[in-house]
FISE-707078 format. One record per residue (C-alpha): residue number from 0; residue in one letter; chain; x, y, z. Coordinates in steps of 0.2 Angstrom, whole numbers, always signed. Layout:
<nodes>
<node resi="NUM" resn="A" chain="A" east="X" north="Y" up="Z"/>
...
</nodes>
This chain:
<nodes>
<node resi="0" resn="X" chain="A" east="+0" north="+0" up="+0"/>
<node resi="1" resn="X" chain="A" east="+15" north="+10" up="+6"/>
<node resi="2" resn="X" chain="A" east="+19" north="+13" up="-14"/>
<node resi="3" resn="X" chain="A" east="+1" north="+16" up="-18"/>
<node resi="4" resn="X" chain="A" east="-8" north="+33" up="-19"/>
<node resi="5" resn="X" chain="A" east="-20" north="+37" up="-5"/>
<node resi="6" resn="X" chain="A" east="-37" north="+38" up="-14"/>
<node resi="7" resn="X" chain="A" east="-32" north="+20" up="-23"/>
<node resi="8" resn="X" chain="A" east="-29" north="+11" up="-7"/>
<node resi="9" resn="X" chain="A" east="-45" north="+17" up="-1"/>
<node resi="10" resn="X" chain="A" east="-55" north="+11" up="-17"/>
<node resi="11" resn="X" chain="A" east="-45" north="-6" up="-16"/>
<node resi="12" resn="X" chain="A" east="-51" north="-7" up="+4"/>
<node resi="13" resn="X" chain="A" east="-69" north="-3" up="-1"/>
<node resi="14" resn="X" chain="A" east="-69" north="-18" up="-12"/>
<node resi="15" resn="X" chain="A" east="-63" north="-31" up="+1"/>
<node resi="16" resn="X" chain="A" east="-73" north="-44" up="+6"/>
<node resi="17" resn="X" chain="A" east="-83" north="-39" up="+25"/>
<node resi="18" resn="X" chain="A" east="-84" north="-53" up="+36"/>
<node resi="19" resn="X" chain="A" east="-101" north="-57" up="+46"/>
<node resi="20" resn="X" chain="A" east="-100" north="-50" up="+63"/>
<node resi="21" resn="X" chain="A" east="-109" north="-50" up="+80"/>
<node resi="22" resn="X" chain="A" east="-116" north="-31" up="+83"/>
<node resi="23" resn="X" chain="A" east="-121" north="-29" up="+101"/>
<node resi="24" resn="X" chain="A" east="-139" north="-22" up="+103"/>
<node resi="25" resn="X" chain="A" east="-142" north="-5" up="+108"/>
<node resi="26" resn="X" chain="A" east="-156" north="+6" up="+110"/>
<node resi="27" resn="X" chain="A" east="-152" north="+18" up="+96"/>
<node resi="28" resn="X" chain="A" east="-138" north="+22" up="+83"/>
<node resi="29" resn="X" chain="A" east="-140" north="+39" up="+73"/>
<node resi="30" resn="X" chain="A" east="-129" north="+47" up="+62"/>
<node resi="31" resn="X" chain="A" east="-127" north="+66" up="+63"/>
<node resi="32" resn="X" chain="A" east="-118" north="+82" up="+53"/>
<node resi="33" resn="X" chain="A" east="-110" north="+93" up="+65"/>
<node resi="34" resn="X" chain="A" east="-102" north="+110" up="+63"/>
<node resi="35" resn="X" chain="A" east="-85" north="+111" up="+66"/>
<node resi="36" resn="X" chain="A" east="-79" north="+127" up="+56"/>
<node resi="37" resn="X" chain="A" east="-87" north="+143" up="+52"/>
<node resi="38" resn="X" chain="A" east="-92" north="+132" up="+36"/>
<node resi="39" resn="X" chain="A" east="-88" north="+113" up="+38"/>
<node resi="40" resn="X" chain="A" east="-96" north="+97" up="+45"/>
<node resi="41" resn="X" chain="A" east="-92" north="+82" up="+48"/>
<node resi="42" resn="X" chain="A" east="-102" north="+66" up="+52"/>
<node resi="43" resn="X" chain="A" east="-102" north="+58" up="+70"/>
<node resi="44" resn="X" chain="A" east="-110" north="+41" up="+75"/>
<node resi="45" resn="X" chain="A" east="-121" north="+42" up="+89"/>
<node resi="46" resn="X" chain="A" east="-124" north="+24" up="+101"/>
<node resi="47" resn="X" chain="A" east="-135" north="+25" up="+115"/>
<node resi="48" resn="X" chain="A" east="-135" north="+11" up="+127"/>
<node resi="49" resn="X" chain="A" east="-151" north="+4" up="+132"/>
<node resi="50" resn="X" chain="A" east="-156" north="+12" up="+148"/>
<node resi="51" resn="X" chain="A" east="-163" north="+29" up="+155"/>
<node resi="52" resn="X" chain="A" east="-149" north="+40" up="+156"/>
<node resi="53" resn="X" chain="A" east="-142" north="+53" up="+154"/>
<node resi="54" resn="X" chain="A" east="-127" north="+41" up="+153"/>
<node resi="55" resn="X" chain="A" east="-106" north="+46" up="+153"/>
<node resi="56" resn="X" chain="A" east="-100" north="+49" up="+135"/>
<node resi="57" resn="X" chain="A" east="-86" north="+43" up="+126"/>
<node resi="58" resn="X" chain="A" east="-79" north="+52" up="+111"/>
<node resi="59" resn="X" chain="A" east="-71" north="+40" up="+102"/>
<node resi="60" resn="X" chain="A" east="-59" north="+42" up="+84"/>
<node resi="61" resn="X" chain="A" east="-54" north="+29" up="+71"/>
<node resi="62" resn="X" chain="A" east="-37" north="+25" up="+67"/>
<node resi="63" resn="X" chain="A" east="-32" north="+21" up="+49"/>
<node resi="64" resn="X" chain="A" east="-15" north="+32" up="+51"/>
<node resi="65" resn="X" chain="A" east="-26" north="+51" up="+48"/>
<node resi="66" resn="X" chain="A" east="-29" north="+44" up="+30"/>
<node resi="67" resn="X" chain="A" east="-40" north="+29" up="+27"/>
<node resi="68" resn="X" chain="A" east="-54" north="+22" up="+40"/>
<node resi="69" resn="X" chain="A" east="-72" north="+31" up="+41"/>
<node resi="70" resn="X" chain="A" east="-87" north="+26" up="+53"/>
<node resi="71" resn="X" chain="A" east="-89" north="+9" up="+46"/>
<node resi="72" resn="X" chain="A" east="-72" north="+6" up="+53"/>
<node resi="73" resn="X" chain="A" east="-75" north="+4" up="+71"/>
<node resi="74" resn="X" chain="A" east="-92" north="+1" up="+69"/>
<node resi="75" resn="X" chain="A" east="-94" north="-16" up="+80"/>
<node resi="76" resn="X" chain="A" east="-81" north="-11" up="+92"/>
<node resi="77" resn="X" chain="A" east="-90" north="+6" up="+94"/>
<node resi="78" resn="X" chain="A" east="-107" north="-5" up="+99"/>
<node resi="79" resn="X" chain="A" east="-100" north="-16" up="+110"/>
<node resi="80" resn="X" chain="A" east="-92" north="+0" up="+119"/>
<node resi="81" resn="X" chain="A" east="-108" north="+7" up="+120"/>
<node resi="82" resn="X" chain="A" east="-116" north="-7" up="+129"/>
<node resi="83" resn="X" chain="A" east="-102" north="-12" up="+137"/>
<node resi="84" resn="X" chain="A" east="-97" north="+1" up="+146"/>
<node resi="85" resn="X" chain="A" east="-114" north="+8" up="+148"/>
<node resi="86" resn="X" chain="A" east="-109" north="+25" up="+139"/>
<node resi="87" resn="X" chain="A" east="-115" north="+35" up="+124"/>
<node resi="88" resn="X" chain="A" east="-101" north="+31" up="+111"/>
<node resi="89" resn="X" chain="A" east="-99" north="+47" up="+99"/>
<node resi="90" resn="X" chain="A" east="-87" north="+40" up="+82"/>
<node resi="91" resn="X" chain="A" east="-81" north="+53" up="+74"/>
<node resi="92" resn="X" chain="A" east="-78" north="+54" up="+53"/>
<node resi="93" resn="X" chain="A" east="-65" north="+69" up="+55"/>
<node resi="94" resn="X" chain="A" east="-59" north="+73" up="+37"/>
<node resi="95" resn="X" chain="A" east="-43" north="+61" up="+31"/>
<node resi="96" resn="X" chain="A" east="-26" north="+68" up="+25"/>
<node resi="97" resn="X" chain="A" east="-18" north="+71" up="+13"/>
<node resi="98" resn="X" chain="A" east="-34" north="+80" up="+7"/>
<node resi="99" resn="X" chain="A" east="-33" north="+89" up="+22"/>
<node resi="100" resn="X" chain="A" east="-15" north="+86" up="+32"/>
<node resi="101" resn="X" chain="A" east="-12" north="+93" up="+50"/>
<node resi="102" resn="X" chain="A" east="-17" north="+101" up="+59"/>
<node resi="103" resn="X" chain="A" east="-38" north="+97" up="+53"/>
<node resi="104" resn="X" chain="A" east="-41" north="+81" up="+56"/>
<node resi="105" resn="X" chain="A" east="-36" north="+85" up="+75"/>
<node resi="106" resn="X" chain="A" east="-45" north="+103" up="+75"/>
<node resi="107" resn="X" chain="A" east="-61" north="+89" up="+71"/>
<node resi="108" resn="X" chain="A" east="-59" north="+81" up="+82"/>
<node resi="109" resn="X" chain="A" east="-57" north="+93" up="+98"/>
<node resi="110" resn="X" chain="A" east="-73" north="+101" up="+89"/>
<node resi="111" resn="X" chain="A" east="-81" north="+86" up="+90"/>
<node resi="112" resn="X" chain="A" east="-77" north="+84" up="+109"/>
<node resi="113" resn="X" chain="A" east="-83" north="+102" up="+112"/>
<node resi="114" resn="X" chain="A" east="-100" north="+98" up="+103"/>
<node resi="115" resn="X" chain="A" east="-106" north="+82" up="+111"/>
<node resi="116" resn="X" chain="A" east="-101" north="+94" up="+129"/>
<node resi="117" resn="X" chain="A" east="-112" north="+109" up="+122"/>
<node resi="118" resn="X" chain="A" east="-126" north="+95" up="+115"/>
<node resi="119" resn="X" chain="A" east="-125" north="+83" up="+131"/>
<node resi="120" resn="X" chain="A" east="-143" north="+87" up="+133"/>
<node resi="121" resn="X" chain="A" east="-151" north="+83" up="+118"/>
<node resi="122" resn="X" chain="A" east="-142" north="+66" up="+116"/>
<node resi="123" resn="X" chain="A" east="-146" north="+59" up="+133"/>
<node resi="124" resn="X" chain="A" east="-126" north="+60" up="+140"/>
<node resi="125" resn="X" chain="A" east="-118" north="+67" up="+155"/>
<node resi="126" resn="X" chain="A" east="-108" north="+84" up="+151"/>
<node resi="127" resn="X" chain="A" east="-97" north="+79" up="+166"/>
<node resi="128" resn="X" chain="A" east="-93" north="+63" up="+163"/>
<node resi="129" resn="X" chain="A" east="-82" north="+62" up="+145"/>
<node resi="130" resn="X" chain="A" east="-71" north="+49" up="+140"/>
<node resi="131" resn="X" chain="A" east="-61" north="+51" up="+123"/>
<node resi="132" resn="X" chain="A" east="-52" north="+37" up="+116"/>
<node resi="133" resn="X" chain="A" east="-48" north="+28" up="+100"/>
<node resi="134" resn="X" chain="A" east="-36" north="+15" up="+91"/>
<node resi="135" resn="X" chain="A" east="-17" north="+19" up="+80"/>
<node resi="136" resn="X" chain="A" east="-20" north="+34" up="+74"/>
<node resi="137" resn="X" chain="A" east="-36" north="+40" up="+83"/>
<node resi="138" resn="X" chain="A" east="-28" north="+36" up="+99"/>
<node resi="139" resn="X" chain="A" east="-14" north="+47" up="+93"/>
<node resi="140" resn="X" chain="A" east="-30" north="+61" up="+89"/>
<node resi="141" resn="X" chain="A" east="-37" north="+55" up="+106"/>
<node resi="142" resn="X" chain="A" east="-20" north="+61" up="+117"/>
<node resi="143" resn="X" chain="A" east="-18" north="+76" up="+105"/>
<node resi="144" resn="X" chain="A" east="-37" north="+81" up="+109"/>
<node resi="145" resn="X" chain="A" east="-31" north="+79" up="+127"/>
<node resi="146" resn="X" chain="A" east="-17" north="+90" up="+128"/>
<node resi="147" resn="X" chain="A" east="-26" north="+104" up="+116"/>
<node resi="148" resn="X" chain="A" east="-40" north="+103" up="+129"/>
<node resi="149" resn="X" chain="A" east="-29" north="+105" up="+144"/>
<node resi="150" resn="X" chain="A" east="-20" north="+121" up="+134"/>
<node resi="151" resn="X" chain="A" east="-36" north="+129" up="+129"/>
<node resi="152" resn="X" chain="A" east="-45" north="+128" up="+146"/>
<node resi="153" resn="X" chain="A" east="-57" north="+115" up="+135"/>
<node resi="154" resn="X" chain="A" east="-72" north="+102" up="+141"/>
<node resi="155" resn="X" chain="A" east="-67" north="+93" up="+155"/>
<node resi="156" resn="X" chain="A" east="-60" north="+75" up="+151"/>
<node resi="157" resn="X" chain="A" east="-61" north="+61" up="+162"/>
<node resi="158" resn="X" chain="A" east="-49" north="+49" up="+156"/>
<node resi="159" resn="X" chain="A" east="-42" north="+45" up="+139"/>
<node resi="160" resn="X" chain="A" east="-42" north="+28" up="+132"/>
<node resi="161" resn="X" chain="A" east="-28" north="+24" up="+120"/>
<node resi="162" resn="X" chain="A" east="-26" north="+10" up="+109"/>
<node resi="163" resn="X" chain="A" east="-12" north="+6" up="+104"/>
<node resi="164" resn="X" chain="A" east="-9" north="+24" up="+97"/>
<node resi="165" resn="X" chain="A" east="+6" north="+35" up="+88"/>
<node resi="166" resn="X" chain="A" east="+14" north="+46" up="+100"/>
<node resi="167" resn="X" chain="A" east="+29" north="+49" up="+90"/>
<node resi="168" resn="X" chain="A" east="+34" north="+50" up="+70"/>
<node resi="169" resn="X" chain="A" east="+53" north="+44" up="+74"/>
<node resi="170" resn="X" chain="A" east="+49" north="+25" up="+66"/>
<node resi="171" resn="X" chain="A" east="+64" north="+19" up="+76"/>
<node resi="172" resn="X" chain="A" east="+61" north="+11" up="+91"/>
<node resi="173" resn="X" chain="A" east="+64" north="-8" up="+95"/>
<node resi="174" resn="X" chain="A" east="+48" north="-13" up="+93"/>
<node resi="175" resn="X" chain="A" east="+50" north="-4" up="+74"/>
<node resi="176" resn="X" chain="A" east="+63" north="-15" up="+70"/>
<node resi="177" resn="X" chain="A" east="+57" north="-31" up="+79"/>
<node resi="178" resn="X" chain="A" east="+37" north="-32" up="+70"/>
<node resi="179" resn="X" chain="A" east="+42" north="-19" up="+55"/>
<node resi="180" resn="X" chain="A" east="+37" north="-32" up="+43"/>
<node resi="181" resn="X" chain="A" east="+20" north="-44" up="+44"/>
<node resi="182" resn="X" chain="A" east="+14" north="-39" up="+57"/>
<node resi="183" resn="X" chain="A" east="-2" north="-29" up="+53"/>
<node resi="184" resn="X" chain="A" east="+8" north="-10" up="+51"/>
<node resi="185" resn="X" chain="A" east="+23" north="-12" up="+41"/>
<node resi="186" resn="X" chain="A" east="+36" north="+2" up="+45"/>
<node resi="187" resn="X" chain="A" east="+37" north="+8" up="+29"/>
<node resi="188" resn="X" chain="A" east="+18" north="+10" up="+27"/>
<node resi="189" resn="X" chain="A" east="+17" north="+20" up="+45"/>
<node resi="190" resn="X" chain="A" east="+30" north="+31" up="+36"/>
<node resi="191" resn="X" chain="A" east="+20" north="+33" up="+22"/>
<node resi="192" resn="X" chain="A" east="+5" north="+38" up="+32"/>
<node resi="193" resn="X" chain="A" east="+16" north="+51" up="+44"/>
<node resi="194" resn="X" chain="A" east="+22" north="+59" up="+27"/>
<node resi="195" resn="X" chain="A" east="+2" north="+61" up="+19"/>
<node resi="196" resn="X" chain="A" east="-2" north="+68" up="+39"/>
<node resi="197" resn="X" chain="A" east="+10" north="+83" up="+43"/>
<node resi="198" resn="X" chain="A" east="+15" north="+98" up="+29"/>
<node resi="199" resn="X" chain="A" east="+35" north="+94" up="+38"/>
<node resi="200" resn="X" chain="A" east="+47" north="+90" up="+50"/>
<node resi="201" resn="X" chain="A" east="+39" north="+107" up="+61"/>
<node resi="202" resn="X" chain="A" east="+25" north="+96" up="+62"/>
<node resi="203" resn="X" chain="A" east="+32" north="+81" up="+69"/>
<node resi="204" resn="X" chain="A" east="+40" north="+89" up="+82"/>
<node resi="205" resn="X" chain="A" east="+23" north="+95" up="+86"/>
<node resi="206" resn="X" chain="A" east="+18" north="+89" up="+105"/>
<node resi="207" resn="X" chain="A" east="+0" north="+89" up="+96"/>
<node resi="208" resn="X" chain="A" east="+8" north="+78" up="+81"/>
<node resi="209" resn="X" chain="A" east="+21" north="+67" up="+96"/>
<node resi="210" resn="X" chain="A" east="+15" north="+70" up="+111"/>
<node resi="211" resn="X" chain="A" east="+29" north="+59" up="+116"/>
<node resi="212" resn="X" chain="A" east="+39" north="+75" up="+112"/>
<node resi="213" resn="X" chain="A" east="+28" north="+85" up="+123"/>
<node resi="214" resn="X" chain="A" east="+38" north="+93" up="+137"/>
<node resi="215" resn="X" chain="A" east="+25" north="+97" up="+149"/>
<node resi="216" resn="X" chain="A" east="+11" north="+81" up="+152"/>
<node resi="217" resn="X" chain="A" east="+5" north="+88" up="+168"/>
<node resi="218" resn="X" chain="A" east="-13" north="+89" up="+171"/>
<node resi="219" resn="X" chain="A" east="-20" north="+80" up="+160"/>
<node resi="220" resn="X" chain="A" east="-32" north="+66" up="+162"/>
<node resi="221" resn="X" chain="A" east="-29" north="+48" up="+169"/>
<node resi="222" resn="X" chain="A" east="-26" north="+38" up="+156"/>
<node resi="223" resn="X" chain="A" east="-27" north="+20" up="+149"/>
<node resi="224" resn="X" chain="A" east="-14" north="+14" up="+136"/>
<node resi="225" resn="X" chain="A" east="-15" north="-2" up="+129"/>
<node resi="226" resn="X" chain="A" east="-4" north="-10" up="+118"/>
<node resi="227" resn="X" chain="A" east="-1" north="-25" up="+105"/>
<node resi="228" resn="X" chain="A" east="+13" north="-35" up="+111"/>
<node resi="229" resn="X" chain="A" east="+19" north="-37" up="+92"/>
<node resi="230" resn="X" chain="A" east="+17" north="-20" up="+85"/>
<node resi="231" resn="X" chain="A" east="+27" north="-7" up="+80"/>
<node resi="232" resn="X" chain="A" east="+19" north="+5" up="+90"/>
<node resi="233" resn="X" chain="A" east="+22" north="-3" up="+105"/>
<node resi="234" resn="X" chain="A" east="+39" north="+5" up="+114"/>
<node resi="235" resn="X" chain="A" east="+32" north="+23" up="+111"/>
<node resi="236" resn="X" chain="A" east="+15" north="+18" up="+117"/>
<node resi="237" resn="X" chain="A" east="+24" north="+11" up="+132"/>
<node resi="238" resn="X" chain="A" east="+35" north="+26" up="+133"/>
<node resi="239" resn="X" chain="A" east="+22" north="+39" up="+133"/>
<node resi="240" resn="X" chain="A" east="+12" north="+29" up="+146"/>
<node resi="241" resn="X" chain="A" east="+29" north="+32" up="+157"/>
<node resi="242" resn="X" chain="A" east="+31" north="+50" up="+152"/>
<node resi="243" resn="X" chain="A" east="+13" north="+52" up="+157"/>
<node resi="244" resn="X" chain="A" east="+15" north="+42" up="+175"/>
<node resi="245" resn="X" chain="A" east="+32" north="+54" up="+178"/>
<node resi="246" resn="X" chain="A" east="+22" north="+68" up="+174"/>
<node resi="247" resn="X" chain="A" east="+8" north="+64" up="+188"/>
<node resi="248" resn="X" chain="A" east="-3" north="+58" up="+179"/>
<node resi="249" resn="X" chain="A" east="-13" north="+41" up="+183"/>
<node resi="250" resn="X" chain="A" east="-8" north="+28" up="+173"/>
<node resi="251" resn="X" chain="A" east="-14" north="+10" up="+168"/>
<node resi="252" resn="X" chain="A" east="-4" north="+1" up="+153"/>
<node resi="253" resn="X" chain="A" east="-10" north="-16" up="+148"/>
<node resi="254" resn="X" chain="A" east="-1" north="-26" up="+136"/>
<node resi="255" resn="X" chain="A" east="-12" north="-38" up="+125"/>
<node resi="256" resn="X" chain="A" east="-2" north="-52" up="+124"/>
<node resi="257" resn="X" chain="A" east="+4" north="-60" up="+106"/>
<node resi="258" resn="X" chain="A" east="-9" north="-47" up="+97"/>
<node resi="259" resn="X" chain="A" east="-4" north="-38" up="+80"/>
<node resi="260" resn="X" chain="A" east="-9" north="-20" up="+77"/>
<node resi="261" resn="X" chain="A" east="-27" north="-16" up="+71"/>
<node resi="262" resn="X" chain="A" east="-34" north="-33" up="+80"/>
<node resi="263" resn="X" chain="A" east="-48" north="-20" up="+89"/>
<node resi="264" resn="X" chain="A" east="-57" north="-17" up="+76"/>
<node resi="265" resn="X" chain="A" east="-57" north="-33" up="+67"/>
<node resi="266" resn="X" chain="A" east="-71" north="-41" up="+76"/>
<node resi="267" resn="X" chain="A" east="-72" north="-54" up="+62"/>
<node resi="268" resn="X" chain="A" east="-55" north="-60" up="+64"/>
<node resi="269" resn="X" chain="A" east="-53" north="-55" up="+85"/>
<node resi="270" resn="X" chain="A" east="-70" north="-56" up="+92"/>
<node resi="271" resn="X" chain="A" east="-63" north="-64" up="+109"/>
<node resi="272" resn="X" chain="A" east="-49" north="-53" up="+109"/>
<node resi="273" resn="X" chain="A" east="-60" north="-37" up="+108"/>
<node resi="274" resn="X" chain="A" east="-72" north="-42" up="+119"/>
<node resi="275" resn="X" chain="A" east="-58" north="-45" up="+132"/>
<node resi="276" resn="X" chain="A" east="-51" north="-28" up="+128"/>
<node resi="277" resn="X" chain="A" east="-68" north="-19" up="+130"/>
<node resi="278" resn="X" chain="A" east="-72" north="-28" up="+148"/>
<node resi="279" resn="X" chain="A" east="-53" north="-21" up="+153"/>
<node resi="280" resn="X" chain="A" east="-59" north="-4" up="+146"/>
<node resi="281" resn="X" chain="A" east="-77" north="-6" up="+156"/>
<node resi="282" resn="X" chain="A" east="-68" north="-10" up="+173"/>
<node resi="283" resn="X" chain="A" east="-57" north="+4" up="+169"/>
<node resi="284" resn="X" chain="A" east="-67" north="+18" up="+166"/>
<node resi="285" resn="X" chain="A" east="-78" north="+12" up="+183"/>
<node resi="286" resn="X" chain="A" east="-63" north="+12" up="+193"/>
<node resi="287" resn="X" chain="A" east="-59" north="+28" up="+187"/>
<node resi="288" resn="X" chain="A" east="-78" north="+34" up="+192"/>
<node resi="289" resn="X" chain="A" east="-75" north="+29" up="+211"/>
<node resi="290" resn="X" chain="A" east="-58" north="+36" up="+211"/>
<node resi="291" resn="X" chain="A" east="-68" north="+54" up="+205"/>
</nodes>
């Protein structure tokens, strides 16, 4: 795919085969357009848990390195979330790069954040109660989201949920080297999708871009990382966790053993393995609740 251009990969993946999957019931799920520019819109997915609310909320962004995936992508995971964890899952279809590089896709999604806390209300959700989180890329969105909220005196977050997430463009680490082939994210292809994302090397020294390259982590909230034991991203997943933990902030990493990267939301190939990391993600987010 690496030597492919970005549009002709995406036509190529809309023509693969979908696999039969379990999609866990739930009262509702509603597509919406949302401002989030003077002009623009983007398109969330809205699940709502069965239940009388108003329930927690959980923001939630695609990975598909900030140029492929949509809202079909985590689809299934999305709707077990929702009833897992008892929360209203937002998805979010922030607009893809290189048609629109950094730093829009992120500016998406912190809109997106800042409208499901203005339209808590009218969706059923708790405004005091969000959770964002995602998976590669979109965890990358999710800890970018976190810092931008944290500089800009944004909605309050209550934890960040990162999967396996991008928290550095240096392609480099041991883990980079150990898994940079056949393992689900070649090396070469991560590059490829860092190189359609930023405008230059400004950008990827960007703590919004790495937030591995951040120099302040403080006050920003607890945080679950979880990795794939054989994928590149692994060591700067790892690393930010303990960036984040010297920082002061409260940190849980799990590591899912013998995983590849993208195995979250292939439920038609990891059902057990998504389920597993979605019950993690349910007894995190209530401990986190009685520790608030």
């Amino acid at each position: 795919m690496h030597e492919m251009e970005p549009q002709a990969v995406r036509e190529m993946m809309e023509l693969a085969p979908h696999l039969e999957v379990e999609l866990a019931p739930l009262a509702k799920v509603e597509d919406r357009l949302i401002a989030v520019g003077s002009d623009e819109k983007v398109k969330v997915r809205i699940y709502t848990p069965e239940g009388q609310g108003p329930f927690p909320m959980f923001v939630y962004y695609h990975g598909g390195g900030w140029v492929l995936g949509d809202l079909e992508t985590a689809d299934a995971s999305c709707r077990m979330l929702a009833k897992q964890t008892n929360r209203i899952v937002v998805s979010v279809d922030y607009r893809l790069a290189p048609e629109y590089k950094f730093p829009i896709p992120l500016e998406d999604s912190y809109a997106a954040l800042k409208w499901v806390h203005e339209h808590a209300d009218n969706i059923n959700g708790n405004a005091s109660d969000i959770v964002v989180g995602g998976d590669s890329a979109g965890g990358n969105l999710s800890a970018a989201v976190s810092l931008l909220s944290r500089d800009h005196q944004g909605p309050p977050i209550s934890a960040q949920v990162l999967i396996y997430p991008v928290t550095d463009l240096g392609y480099d680490t041991a883990s980079y080297h150990e898994f940079g082939r056949g393992f689900g994210l070649d090396r070469e292809l991560m590059i490829w999708f860092g190189k359609h994302y930023i405008n230059g090397e400004d950008d990827a020294r960007s703590q919004y871009v790495s937030p591995l390259r951040a120099d302040n982590l403080s006050n920003l909230p607890p945080a679950l990382v979880i990795v794939a034991e054989n994928d590149v991203l692994r060591d700067e997943g790892l690393a930010f966790a303990e960036k984040l933990e010297a920082a002061g902030v409260q940190v849980v990493t799990q590591t899912e053993k013998g995983l590849v990267h993208g195995y979250f939301t292939n439920m038609g190939v990891f059902p057990e393995q998504v389920k597993g990391t979605i019950s993690k993600i349910d007894r995190y987010l209530s401990e986190i609740k009685v520790g608030n």
